[in-house]
mmCIF file of the N, C-alpha and C atoms, coordinates in Angstrom:
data_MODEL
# 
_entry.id   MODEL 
# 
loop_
_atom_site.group_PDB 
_atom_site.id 
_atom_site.type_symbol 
_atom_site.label_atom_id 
_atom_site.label_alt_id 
_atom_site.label_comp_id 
_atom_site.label_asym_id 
_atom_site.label_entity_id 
_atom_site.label_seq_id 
_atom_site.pdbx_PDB_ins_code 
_atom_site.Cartn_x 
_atom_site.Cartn_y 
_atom_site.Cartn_z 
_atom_site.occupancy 
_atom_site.B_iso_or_equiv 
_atom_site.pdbx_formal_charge 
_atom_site.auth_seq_id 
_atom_site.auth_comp_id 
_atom_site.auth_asym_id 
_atom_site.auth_atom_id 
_atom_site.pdbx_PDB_model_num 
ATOM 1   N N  . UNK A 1 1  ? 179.785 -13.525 23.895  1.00 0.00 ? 1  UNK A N  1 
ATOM 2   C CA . UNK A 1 1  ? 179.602 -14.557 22.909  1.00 0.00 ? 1  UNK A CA 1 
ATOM 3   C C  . UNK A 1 1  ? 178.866 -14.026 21.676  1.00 0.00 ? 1  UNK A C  1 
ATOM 4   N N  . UNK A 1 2  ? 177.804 -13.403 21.830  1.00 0.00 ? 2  UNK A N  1 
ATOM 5   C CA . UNK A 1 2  ? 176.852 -12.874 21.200  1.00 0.00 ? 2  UNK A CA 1 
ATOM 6   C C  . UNK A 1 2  ? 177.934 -11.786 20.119  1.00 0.00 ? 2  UNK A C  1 
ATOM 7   N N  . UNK A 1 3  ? 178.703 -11.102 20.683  1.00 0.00 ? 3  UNK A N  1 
ATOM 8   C CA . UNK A 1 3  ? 180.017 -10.053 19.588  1.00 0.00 ? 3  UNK A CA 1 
ATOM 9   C C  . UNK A 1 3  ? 180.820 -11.034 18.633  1.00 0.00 ? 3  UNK A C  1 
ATOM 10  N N  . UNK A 1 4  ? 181.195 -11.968 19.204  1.00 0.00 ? 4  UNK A N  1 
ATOM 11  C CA . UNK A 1 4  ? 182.235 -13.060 18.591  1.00 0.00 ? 4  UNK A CA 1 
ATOM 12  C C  . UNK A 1 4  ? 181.162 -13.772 17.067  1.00 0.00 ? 4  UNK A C  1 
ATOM 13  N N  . UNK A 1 5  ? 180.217 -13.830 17.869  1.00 0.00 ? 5  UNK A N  1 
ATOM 14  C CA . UNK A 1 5  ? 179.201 -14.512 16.632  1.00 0.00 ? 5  UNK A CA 1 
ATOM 15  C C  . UNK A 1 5  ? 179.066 -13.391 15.501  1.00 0.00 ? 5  UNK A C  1 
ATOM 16  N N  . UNK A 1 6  ? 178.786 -12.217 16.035  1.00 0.00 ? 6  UNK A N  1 
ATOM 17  C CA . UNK A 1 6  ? 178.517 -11.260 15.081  1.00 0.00 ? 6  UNK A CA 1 
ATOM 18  C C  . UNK A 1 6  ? 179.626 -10.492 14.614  1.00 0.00 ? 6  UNK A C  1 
ATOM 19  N N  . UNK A 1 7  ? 180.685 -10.670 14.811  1.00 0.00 ? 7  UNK A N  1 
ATOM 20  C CA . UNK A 1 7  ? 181.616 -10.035 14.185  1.00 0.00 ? 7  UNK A CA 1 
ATOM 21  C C  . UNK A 1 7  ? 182.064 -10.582 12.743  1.00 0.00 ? 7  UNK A C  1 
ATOM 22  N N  . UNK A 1 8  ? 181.916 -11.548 11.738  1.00 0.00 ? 8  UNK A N  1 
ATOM 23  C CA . UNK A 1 8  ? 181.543 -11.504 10.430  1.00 0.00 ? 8  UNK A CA 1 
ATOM 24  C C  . UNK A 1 8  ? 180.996 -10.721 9.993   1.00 0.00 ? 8  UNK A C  1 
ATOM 25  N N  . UNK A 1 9  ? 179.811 -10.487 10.439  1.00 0.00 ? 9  UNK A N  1 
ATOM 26  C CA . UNK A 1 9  ? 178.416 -9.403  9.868   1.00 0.00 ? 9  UNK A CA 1 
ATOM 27  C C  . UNK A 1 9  ? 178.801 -7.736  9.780   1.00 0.00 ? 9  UNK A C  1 
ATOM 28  N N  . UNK A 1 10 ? 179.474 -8.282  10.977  1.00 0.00 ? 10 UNK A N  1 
ATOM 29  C CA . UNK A 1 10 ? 180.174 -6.806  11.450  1.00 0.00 ? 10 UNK A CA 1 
ATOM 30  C C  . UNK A 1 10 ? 181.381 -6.266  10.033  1.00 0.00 ? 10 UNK A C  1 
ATOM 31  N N  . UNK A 1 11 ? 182.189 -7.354  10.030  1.00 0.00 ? 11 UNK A N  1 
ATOM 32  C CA . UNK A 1 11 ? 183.257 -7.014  8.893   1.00 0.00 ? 11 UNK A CA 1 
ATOM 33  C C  . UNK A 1 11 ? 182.476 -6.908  7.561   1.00 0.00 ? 11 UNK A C  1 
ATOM 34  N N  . UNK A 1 12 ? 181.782 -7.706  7.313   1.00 0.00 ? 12 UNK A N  1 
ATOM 35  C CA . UNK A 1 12 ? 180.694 -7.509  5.792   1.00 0.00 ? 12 UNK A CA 1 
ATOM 36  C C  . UNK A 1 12 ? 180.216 -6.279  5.629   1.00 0.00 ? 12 UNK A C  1 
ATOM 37  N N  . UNK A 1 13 ? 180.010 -5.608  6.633   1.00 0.00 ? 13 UNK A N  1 
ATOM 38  C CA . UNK A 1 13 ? 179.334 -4.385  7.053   1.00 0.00 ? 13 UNK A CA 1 
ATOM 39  C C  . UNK A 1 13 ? 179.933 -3.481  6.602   1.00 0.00 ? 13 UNK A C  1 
ATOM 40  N N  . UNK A 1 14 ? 180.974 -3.419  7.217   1.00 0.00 ? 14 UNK A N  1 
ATOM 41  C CA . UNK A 1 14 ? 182.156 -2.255  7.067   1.00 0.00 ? 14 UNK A CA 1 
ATOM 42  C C  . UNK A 1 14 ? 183.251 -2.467  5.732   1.00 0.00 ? 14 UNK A C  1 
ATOM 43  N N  . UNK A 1 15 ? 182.794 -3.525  5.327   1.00 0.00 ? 15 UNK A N  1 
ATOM 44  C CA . UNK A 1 15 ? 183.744 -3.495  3.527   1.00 0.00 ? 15 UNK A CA 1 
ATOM 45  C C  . UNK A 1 15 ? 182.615 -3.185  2.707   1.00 0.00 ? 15 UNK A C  1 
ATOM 46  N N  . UNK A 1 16 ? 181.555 -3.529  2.896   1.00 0.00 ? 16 UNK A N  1 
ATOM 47  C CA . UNK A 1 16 ? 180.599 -2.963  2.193   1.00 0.00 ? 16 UNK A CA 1 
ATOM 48  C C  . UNK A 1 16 ? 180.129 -1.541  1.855   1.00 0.00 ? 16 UNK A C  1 
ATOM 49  N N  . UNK A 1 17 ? 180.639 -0.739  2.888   1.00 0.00 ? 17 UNK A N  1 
ATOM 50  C CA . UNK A 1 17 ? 180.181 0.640   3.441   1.00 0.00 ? 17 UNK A CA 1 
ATOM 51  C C  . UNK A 1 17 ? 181.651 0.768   2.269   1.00 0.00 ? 17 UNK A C  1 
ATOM 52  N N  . UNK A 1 18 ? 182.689 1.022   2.422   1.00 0.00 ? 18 UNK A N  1 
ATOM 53  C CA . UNK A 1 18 ? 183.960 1.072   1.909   1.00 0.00 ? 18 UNK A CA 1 
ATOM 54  C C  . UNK A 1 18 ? 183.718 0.988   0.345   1.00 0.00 ? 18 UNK A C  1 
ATOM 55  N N  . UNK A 1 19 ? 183.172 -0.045  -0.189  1.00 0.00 ? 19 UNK A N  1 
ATOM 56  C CA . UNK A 1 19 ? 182.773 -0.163  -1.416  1.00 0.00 ? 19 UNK A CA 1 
ATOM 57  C C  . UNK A 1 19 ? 182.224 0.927   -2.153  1.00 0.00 ? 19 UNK A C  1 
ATOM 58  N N  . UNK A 1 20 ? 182.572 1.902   -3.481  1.00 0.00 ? 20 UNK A N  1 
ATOM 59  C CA . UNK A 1 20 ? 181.704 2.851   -3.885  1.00 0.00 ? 20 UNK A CA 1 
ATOM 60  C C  . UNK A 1 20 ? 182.140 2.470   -5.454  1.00 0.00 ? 20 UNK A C  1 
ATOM 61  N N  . UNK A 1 21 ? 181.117 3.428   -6.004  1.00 0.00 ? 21 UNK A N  1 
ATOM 62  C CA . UNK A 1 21 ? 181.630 3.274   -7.616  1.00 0.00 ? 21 UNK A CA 1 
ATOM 63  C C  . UNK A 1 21 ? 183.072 3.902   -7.811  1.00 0.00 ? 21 UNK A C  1 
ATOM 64  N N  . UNK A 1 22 ? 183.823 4.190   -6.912  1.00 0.00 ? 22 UNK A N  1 
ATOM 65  C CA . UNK A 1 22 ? 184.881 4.796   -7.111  1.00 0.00 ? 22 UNK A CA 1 
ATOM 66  C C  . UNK A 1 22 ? 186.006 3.559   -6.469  1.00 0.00 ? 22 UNK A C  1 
ATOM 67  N N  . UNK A 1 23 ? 185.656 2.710   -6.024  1.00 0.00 ? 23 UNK A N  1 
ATOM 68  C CA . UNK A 1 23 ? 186.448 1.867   -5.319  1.00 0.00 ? 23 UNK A CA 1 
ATOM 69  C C  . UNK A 1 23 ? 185.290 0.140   -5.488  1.00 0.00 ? 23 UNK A C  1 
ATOM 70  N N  . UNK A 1 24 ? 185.432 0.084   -7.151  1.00 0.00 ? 24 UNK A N  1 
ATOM 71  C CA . UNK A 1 24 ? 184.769 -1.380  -7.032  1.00 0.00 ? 24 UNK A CA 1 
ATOM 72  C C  . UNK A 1 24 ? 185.864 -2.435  -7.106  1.00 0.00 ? 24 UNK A C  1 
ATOM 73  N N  . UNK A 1 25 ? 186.992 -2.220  -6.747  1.00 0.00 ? 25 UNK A N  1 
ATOM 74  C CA . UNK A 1 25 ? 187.751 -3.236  -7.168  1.00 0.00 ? 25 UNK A CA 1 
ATOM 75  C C  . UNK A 1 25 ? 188.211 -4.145  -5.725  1.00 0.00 ? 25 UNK A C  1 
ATOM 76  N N  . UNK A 1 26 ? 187.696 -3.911  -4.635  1.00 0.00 ? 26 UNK A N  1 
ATOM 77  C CA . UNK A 1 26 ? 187.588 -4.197  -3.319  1.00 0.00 ? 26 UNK A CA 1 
ATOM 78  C C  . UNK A 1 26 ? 186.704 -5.582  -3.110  1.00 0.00 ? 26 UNK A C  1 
ATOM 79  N N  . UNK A 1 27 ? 187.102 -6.241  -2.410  1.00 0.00 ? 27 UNK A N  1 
ATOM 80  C CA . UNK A 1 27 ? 186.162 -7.544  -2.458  1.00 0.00 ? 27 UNK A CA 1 
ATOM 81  C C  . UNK A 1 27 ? 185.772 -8.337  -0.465  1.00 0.00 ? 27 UNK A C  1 
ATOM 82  N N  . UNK A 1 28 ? 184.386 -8.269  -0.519  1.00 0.00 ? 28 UNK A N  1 
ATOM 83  C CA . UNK A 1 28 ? 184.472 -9.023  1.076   1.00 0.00 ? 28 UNK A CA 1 
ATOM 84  C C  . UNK A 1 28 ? 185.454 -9.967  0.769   1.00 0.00 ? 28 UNK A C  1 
ATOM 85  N N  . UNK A 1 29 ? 185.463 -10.948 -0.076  1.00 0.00 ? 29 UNK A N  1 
ATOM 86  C CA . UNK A 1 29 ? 186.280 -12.316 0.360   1.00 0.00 ? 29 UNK A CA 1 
ATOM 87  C C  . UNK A 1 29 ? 186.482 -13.048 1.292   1.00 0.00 ? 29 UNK A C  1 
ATOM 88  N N  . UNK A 1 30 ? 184.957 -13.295 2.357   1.00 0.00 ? 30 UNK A N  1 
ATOM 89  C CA . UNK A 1 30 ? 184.905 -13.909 3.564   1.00 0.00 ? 30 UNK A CA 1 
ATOM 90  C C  . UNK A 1 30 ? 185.988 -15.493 3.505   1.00 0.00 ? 30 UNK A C  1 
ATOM 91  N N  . UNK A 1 31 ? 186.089 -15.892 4.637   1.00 0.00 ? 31 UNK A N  1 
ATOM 92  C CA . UNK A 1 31 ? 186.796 -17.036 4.757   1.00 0.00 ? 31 UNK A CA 1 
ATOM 93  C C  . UNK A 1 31 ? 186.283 -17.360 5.390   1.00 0.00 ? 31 UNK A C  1 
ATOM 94  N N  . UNK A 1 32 ? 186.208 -18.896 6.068   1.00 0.00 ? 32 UNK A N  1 
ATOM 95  C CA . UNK A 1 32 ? 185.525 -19.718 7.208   1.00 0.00 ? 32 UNK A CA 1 
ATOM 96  C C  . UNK A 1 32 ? 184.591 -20.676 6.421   1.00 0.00 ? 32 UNK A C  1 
ATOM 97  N N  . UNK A 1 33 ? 183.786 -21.292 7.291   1.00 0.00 ? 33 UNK A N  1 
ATOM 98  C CA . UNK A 1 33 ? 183.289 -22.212 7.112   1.00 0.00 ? 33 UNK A CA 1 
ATOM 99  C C  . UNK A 1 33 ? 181.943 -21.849 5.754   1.00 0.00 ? 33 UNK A C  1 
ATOM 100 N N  . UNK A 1 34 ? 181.750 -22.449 5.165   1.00 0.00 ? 34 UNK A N  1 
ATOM 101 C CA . UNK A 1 34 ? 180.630 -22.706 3.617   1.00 0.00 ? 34 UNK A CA 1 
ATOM 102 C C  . UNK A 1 34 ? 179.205 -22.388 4.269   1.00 0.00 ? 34 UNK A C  1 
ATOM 103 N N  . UNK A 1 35 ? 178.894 -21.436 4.674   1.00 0.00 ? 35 UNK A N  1 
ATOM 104 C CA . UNK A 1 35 ? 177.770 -21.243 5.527   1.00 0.00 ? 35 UNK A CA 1 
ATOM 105 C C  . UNK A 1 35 ? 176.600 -20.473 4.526   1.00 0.00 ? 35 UNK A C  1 
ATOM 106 N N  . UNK A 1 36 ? 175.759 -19.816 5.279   1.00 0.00 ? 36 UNK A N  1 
ATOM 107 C CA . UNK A 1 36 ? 174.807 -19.045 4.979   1.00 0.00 ? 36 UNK A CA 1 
ATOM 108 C C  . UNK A 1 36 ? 175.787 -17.693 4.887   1.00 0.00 ? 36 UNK A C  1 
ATOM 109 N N  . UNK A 1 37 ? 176.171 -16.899 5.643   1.00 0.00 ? 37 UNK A N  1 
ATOM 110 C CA . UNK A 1 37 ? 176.934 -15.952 5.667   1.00 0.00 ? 37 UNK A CA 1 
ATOM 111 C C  . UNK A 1 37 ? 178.154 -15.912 4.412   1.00 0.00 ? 37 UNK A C  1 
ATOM 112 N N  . UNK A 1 38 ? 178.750 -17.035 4.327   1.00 0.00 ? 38 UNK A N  1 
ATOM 113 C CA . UNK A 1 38 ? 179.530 -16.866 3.388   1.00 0.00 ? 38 UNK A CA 1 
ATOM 114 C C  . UNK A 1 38 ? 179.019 -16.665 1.742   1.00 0.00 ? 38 UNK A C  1 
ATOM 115 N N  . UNK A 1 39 ? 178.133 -18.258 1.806   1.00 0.00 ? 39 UNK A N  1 
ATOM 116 C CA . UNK A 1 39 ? 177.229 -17.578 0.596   1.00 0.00 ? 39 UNK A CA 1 
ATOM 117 C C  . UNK A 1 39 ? 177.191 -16.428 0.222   1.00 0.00 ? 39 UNK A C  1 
ATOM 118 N N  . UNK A 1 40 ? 176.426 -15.419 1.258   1.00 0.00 ? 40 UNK A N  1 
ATOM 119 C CA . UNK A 1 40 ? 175.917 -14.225 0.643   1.00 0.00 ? 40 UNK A CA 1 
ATOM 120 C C  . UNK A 1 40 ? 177.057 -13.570 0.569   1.00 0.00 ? 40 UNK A C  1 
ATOM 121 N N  . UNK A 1 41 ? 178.064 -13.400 0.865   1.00 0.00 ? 41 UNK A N  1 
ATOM 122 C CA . UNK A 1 41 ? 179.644 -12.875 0.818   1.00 0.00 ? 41 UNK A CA 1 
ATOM 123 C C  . UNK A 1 41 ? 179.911 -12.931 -0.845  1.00 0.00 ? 41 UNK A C  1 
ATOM 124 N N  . UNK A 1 42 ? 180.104 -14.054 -0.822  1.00 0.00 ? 42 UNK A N  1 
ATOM 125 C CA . UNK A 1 42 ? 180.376 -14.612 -2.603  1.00 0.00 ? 42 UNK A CA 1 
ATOM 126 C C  . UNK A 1 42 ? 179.538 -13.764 -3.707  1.00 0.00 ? 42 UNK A C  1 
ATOM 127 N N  . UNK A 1 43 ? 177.899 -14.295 -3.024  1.00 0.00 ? 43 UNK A N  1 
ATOM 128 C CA . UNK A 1 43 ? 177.354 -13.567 -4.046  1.00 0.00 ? 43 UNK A CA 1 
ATOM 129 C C  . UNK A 1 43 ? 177.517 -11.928 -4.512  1.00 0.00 ? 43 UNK A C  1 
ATOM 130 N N  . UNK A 1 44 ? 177.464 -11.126 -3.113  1.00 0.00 ? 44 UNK A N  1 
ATOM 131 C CA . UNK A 1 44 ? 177.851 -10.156 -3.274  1.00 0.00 ? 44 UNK A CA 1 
ATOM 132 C C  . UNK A 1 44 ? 179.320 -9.460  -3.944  1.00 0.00 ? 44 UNK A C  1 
ATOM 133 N N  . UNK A 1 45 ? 180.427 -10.112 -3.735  1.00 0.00 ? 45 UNK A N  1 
ATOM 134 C CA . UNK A 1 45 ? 181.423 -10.554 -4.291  1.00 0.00 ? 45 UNK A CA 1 
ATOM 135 C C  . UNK A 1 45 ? 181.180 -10.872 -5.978  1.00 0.00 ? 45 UNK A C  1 
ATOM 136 N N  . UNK A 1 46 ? 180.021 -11.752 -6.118  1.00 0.00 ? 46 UNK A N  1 
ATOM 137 C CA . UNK A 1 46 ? 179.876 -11.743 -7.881  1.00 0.00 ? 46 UNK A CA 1 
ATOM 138 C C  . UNK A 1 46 ? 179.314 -10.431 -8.528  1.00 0.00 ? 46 UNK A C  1 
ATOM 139 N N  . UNK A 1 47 ? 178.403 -10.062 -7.882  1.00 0.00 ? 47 UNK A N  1 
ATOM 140 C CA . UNK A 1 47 ? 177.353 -9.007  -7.878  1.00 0.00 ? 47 UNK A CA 1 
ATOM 141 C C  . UNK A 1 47 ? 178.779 -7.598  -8.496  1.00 0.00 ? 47 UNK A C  1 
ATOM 142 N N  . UNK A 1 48 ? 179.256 -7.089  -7.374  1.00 0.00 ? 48 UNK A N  1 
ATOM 143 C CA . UNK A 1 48 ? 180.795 -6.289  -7.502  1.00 0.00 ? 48 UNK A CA 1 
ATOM 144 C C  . UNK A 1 48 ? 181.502 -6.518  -8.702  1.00 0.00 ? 48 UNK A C  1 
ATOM 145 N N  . UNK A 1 49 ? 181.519 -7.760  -8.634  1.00 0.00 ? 49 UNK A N  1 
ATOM 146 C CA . UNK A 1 49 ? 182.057 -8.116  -10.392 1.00 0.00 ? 49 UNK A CA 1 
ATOM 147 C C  . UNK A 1 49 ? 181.537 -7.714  -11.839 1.00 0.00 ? 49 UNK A C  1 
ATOM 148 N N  . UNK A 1 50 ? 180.064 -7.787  -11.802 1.00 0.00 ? 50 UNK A N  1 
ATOM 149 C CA . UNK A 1 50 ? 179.419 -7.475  -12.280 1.00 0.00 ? 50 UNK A CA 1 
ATOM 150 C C  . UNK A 1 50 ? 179.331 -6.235  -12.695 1.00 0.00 ? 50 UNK A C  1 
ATOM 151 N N  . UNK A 1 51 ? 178.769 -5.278  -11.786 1.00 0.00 ? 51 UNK A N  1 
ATOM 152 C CA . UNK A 1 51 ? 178.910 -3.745  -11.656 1.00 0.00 ? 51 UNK A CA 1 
ATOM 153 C C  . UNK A 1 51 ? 180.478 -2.934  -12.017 1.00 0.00 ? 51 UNK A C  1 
ATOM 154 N N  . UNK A 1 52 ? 181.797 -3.683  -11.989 1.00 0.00 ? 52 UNK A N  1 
ATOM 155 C CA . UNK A 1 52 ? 182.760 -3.750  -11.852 1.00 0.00 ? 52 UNK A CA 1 
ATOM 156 C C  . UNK A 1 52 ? 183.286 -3.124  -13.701 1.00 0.00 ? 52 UNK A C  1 
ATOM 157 N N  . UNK A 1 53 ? 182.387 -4.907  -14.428 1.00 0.00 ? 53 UNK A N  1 
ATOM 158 C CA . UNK A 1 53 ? 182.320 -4.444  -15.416 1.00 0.00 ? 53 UNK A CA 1 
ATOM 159 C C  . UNK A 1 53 ? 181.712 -3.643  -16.233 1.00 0.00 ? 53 UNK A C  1 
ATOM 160 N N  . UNK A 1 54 ? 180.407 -3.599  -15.732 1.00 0.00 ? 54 UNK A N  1 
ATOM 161 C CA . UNK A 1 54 ? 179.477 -2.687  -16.421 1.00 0.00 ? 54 UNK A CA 1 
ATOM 162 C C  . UNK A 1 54 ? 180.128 -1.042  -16.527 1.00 0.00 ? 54 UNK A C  1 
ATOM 163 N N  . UNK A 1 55 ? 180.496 -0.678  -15.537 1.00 0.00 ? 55 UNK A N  1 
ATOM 164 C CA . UNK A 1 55 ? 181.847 0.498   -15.462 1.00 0.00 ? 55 UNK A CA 1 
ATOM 165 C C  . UNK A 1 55 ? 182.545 0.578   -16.153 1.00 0.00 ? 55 UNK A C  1 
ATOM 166 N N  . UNK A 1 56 ? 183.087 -0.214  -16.858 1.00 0.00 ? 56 UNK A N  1 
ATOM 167 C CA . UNK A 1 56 ? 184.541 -0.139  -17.298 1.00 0.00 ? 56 UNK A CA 1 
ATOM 168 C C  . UNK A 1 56 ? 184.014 -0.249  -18.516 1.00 0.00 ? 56 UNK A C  1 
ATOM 169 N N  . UNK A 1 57 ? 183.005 -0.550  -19.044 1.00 0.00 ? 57 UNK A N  1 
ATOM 170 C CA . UNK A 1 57 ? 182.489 -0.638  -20.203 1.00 0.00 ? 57 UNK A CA 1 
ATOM 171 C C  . UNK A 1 57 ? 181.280 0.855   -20.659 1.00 0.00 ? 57 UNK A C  1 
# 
């Protein structure tokens, strides 16, 4: 039960790791329920955007 719960965290984890300045165009894009977890998905997700542009500029 305890894996099933944590396997979000788990995927956030591992797209995050994936993410470099060489590959900002990648996005968590969690799905599921409007939670705490997702929140921080998004934000991080804006955050990427951010940095995304600052690059390209």
């Amino acid at each position: 039960m305890a894996g099933r719960a944590l396997r979000p965290v788990a995927a956030v984890t591992d797209t995050a790791r994936r993410i470099s300045d060489m590959n900002l165009d990648e996005r968590l894009a969690l799905t599921g329920p409007d939670d705490e977890l997702h929140r921080l998905a998004d934000t991080f997700d804006t955050m990427l955007d951010r940095l995304q542009r600052a690059f390209a500029t």
